[in-house]
VOPAGU-2260 file (C-alpha; in pm, 1 decimal, decimal comma):
REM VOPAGU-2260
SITE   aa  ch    i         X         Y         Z
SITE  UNK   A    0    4320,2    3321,4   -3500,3
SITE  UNK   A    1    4333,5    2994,5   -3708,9
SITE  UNK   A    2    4577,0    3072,7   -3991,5
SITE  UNK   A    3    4494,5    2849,4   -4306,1
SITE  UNK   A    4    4793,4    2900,3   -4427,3
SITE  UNK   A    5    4989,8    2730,8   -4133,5
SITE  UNK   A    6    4742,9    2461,0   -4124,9
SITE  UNK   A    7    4634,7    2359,6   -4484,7
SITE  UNK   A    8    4354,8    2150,8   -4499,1
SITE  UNK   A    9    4438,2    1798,3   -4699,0
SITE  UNK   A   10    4107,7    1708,2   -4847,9
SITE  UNK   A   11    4188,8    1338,4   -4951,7
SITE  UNK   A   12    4265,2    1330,4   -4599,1
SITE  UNK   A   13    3985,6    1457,5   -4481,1
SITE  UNK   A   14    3708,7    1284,3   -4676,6
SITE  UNK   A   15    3954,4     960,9   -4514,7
SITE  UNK   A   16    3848,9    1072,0   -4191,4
SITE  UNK   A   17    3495,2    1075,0   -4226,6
SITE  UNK   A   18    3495,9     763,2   -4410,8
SITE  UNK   A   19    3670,5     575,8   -4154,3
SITE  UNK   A   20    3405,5     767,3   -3888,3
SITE  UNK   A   21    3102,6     637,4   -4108,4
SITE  UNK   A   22    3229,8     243,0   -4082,7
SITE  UNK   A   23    3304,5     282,8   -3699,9
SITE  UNK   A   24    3004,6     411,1   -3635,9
SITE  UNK   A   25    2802,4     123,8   -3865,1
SITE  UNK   A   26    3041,2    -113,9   -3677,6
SITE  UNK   A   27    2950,5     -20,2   -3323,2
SITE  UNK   A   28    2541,9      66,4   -3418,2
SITE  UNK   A   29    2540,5    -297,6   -3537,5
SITE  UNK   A   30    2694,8    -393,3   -3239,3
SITE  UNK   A   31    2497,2    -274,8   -3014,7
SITE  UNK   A   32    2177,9    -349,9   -3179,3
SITE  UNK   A   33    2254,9    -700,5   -3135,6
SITE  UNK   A   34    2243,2    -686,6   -2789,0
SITE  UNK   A   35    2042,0    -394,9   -2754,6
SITE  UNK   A   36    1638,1    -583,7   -2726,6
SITE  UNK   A   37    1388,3    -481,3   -2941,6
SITE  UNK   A   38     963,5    -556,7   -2910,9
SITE  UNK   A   39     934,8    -730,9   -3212,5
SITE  UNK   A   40     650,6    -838,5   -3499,2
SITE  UNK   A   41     563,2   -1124,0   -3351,6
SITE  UNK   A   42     232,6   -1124,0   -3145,4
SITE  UNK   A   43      24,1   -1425,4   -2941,7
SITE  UNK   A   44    -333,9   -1461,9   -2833,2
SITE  UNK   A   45    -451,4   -1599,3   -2550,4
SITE  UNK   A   46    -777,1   -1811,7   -2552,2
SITE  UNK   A   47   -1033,5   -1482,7   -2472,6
SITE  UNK   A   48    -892,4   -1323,9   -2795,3
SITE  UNK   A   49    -646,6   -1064,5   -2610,0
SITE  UNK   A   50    -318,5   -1002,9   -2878,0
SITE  UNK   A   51      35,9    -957,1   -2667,1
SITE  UNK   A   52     310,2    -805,0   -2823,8
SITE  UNK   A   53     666,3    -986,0   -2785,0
SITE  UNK   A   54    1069,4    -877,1   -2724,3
SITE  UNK   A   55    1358,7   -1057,8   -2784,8
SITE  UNK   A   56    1587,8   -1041,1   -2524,0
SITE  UNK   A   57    1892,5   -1237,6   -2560,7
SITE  UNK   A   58    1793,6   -1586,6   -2663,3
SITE  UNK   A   59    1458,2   -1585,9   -2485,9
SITE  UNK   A   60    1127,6   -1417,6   -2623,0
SITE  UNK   A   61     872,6   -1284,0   -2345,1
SITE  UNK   A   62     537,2   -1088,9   -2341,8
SITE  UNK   A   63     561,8    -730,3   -2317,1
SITE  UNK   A   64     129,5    -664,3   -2153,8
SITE  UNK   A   65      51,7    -861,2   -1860,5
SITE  UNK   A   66    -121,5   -1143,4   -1906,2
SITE  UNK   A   67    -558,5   -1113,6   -1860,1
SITE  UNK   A   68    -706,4   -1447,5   -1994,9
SITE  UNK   A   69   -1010,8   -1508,0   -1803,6
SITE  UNK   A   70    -996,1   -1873,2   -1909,3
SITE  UNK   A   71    -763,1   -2121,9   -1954,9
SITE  UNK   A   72    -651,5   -2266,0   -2261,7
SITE  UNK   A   73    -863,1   -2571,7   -2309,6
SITE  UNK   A   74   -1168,3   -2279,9   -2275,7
SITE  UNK   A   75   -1235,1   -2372,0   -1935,0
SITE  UNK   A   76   -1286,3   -2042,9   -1703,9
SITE  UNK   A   77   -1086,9   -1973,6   -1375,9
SITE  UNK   A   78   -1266,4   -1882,9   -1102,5
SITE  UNK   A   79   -1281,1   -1493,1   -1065,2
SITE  UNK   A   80   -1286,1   -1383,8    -721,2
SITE  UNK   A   81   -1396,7   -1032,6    -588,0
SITE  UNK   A   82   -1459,7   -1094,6    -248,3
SITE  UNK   A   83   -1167,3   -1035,8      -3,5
SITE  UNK   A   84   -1241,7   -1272,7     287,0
SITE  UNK   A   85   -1267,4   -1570,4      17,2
SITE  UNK   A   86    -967,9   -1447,7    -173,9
SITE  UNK   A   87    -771,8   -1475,6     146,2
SITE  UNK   A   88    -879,4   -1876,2     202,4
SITE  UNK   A   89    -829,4   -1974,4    -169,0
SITE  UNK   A   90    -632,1   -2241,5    -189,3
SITE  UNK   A   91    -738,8   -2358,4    -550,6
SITE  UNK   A   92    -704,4   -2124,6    -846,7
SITE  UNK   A   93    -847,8   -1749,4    -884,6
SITE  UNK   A   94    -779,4   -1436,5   -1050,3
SITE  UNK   A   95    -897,1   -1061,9   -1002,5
SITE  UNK   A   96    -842,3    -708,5   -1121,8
SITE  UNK   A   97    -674,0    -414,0    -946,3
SITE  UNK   A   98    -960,0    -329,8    -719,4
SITE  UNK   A   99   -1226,9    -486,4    -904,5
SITE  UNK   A  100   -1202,9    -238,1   -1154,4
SITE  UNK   A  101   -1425,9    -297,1   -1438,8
SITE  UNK   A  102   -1256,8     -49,3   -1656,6
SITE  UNK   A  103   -1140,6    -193,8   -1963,1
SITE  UNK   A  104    -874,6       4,8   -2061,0
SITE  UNK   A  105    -715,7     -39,9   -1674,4
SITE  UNK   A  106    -716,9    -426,9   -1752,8
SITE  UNK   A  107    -609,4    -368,7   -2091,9
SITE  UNK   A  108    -281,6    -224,8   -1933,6
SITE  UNK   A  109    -233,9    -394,0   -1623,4
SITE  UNK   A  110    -360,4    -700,7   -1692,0
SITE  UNK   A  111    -524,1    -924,6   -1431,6
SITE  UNK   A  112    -367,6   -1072,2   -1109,0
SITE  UNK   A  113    -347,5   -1457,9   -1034,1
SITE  UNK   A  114    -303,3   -1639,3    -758,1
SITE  UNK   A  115      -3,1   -1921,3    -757,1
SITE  UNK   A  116    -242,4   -2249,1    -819,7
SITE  UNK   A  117    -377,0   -2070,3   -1129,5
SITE  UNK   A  118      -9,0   -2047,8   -1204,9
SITE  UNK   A  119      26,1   -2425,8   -1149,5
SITE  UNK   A  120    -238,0   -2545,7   -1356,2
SITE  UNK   A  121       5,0   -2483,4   -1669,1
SITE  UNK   A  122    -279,9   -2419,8   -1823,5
SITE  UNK   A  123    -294,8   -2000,5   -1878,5
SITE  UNK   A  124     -60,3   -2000,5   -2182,1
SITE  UNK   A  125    -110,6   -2077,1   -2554,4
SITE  UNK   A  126      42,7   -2319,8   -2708,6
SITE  UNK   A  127     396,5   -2289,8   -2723,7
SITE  UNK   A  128     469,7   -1999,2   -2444,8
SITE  UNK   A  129     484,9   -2069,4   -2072,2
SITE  UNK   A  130     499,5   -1893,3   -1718,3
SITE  UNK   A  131     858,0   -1801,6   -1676,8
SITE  UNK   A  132     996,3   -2072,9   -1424,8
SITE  UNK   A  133    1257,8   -1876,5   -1136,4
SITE  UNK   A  134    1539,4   -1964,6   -1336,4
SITE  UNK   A  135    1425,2   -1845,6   -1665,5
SITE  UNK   A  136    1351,5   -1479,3   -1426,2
SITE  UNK   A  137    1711,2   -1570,1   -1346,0
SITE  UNK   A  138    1830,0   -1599,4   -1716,6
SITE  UNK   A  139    1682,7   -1233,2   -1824,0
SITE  UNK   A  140    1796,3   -1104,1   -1541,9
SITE  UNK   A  141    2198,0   -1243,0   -1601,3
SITE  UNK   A  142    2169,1   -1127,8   -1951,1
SITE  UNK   A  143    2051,6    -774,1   -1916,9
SITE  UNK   A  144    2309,8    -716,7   -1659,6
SITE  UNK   A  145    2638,8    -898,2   -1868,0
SITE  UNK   A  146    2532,7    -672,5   -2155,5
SITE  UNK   A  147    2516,3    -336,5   -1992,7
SITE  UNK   A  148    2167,4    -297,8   -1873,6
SITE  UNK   A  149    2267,3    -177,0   -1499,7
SITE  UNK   A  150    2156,7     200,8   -1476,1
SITE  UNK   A  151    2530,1     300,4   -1462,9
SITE  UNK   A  152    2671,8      78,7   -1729,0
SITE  UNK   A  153    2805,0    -157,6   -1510,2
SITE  UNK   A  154    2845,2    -526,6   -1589,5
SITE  UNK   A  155    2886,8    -713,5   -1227,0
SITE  UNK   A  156    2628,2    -952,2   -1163,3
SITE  UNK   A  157    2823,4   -1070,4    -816,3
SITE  UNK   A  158    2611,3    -868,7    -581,6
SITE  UNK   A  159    2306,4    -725,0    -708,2
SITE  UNK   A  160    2143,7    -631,8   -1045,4
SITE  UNK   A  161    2038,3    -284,2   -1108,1
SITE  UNK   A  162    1824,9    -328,4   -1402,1
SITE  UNK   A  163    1509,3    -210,6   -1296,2
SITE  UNK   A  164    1529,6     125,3   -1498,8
SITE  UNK   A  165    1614,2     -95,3   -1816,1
SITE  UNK   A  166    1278,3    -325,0   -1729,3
SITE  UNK   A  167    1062,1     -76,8   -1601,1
SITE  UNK   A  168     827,8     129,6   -1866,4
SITE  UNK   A  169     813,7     484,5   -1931,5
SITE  UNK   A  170     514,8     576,9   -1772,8
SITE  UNK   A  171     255,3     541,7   -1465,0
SITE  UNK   A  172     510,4     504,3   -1214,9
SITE  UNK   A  173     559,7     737,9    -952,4
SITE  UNK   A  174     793,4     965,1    -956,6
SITE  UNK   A  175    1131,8     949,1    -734,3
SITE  UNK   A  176    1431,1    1197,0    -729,6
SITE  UNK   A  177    1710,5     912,1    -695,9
SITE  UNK   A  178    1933,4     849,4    -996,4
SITE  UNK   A  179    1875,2     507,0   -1045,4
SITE  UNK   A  180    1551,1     429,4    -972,0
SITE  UNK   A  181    1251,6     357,3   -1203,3
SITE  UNK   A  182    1045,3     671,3   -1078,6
SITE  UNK   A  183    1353,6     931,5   -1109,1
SITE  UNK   A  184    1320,9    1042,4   -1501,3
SITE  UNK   A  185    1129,6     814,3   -1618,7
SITE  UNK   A  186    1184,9     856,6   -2015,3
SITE  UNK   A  187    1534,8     713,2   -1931,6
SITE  UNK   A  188    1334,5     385,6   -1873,0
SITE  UNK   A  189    1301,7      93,2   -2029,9
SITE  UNK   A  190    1627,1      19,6   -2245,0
SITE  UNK   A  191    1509,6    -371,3   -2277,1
SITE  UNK   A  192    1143,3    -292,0   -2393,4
SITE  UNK   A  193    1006,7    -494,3   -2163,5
SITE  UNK   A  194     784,2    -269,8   -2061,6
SITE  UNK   A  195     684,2    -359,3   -1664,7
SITE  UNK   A  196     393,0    -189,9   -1551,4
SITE  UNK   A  197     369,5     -93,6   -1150,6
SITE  UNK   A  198      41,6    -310,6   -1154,2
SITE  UNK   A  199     -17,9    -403,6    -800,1
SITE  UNK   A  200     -79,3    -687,6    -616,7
SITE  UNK   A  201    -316,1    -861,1    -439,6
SITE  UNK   A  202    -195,2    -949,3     -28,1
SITE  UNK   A  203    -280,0   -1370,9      71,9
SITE  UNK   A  204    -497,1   -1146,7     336,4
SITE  UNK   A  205    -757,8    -957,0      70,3
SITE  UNK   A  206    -674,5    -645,0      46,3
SITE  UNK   A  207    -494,4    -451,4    -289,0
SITE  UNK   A  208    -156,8    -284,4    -263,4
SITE  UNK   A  209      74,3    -105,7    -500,9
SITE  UNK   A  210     -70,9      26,7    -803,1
SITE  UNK   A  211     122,4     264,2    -967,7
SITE  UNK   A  212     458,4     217,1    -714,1
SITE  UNK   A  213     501,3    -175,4    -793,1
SITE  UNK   A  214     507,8    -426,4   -1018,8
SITE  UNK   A  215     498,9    -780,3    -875,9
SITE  UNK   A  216     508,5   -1119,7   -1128,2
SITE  UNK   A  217     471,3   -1516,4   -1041,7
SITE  UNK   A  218     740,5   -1723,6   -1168,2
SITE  UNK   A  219     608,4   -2092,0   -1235,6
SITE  UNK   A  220     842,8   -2258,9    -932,1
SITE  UNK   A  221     677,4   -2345,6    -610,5
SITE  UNK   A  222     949,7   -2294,2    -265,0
SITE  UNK   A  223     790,7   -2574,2     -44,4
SITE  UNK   A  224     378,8   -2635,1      72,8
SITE  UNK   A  225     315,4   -2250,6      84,2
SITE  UNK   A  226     524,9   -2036,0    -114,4
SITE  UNK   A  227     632,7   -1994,7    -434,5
SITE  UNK   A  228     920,5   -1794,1    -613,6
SITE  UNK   A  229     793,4   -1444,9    -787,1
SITE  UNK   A  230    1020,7   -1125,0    -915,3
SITE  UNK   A  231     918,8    -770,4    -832,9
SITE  UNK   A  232     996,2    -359,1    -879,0
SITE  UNK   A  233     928,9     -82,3    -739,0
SITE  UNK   A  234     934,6     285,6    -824,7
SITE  UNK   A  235    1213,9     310,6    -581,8
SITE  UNK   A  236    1500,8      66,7    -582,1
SITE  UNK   A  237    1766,3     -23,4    -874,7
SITE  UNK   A  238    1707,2    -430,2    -872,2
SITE  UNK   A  239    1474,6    -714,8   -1019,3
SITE  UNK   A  240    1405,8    -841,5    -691,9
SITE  UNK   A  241    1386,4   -1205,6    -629,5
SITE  UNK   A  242    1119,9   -1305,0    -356,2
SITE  UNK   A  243     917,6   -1600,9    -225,7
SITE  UNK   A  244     551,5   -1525,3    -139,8
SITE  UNK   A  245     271,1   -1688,5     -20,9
SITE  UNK   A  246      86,2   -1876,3    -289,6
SITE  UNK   A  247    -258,3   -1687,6    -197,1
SITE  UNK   A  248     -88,7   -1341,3    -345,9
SITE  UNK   A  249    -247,5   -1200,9    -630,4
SITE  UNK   A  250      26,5   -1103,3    -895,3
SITE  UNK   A  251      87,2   -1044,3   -1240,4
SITE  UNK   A  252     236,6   -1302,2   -1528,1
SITE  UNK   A  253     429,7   -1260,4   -1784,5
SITE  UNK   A  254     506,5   -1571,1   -2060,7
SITE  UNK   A  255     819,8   -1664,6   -2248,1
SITE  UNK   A  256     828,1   -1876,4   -2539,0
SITE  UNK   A  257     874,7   -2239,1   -2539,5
């Protein structure tokens, strides 16, 4: 039985205590929201009108919804393409939707798919943002994993990232039973508030893949006459995977500021 008399309580001492508890705890809250990335105030709009909300995340800013401007920024209008036999011999710019959907709150939240040469046109983002080029993927991907981001706290970036929890949103992926992976408990997602979406993609062939298991996003960096660098997750898996794909795939884009 605790015996008050053999252990008085010294209340200067105590109130010390939970002083010097209060500061440490300010100390290391402050801390860690200075790494820790948050979606802030700041919003763009794209030539059709559509507003984008933005994060911080270390010293670059990004759009958190997928990009769906029909047009590009000097008004003129990119070629939307339904079909699947002429969406597999584009060669010049195009976008789609997920299926052709014509459901606006489905293109609201995924956001439209564009082939690379859209991509290279330059010409999809306001003023002052751009299509992420592969090393400004490789950038965000460095920082999330230096400042804790990996799903088990780890901060080795010498073999492989596993950030894809901390990128990956809360909801619409499919659900996966390994620790680690986007789909397994998905309210543990999403640390960085970026927010990915598994949105699909369009194949060089026609055809739509992936909705709801994958996300899939062009970087602005070509890898010789037919391919070009892009980043991609998936429901299961624990990286930000770095792949080149035909220029003819349909994916999604995300901007970072100038």
């Amino acid at each position: 039985m605790f015996n008050k008399k053999r252990f008085p309580i010294n209340r200067s001492f105590f109130v010390g205590l939970l002083v010097m508890f209060f500061l440490v705890t300010i100390t290391c809250t402050k801390k860690h929201s200075d790494q820790v990335s948050k979606t802030g105030t700041e919003t763009i709009t794209d030539i059709d009108g559509n507003v984008y909300h933005t994060v911080k995340i270390g010293n670059q800013v990004w759009t958190v919804e997928n990009l769906r401007t029909t047009r590009y920024n000097d008004s003129t209008s990119i070629p939307h393409v339904t079909d699947s036999a002429s969406w597999a011999n584009l060669t010049t710019p195009g976008y789609c939707y997920y299926n052709n959907t014509t459901n606006a709150d489905s293109i609201a939240k995924f956001g439209s798919l564009y082939n690379w040469p859209a991509v290279d046109t330059k010409m999809l983002a306001p003023k002052g943002w751009h299509v992420p080029s592969d090393s400004e993927w490789t950038v965000l991907e460095h920082y999330l994993v230096l400042n804790g981001y990996n799903w088990d706290g780890t901060r080795d970036a010498s073999d492989y990232s596993k950030i894809a929890k901390s990128l990956a949103a809360k909801t619409d992926w499919r659900t996966d039973t390994t620790i680690g992976y986007p789909g397994n408990n998905l309210i543990k997602n999403n640390s960085s508030s970026f927010s990915a979406l598994p949105g699909g993609d369009r194949s060089y062939e026609g055809p739509f893949y992936d909705q709801g298991v994958g996300g899939f996003w062009w970087s602005a960096t070509e890898n010789g006459a037919s391919h070009a660098w892009s980043r991609d997750l998936g429901y299961v898996g624990v990286s930000l995977y770095r792949h080149d794909f035909s220029k003819r795939c349909g994916y999604s884009v995300r901007l970072v500021r100038d």
